[in-house]
C-alpha positions in Angstrom: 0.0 0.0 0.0 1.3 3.3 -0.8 2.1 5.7 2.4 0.5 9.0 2.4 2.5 12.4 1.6 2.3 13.3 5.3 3.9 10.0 6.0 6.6 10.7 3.3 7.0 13.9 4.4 7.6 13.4 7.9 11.1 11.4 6.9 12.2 15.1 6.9 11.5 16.8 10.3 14.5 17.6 12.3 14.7 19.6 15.6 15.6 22.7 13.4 15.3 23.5 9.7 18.3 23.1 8.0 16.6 24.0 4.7 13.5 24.6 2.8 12.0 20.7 2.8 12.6 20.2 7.0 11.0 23.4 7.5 8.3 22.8 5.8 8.0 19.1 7.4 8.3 20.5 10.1 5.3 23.3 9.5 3.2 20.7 8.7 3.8 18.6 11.5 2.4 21.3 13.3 -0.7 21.9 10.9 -3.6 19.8 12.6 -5.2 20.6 9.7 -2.8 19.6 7.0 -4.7 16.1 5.0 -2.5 13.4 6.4 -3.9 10.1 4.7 -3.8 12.3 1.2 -1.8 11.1 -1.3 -3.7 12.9 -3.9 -1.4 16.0 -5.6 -4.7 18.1 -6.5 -5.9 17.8 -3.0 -2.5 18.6 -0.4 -1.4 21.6 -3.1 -5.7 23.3 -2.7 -4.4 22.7 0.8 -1.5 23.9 0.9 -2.9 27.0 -1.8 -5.1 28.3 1.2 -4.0 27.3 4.5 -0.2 26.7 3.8 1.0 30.4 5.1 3.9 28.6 6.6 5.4 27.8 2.4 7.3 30.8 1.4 6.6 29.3 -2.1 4.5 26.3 -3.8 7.7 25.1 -5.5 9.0 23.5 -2.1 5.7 21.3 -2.1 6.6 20.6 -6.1 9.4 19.7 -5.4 8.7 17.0 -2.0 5.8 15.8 -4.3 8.5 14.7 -7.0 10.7 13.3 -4.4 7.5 11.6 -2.9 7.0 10.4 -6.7 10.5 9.1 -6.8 10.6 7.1 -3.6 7.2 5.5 -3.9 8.9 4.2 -7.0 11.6 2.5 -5.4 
């Protein structure tokens, strides 16, 4: 079964960011909000569109998605 983005994404929190992907693990960690069983792109970016304040830009999440892509691949 394939893990959810959340799930993926959560592989990145650290105690601090160290860049833009652990911060924004980190954000949504915090976001009780944030759709944690998604793995659906149209849905977490609508999300992230209107409640993701914490993403200084939407190419951070493009960029996690394809990395999400890639490793549900291997």
């Amino acid at each position: 079964m394939r893990k959810s983005f959340y799930h993926y994404l959560m592989k990145h929190r650290q105690p601090s960011a160290k860049d833009d992907l652990t911060a924004f693990a980190n954000a949504a960690y915090d976001d009780h909000a944030f759709p944690k069983h998604s793995g659906e792109y149209d849905e977490i970016s609508s999300y992230l569109e209107f409640n993701g304040h914490y993403l200084d830009s939407m190419v951070i999440f493009d960029r996690a998605w394809d990395m999400y892509l890639q490793d549900e691949k291997a």
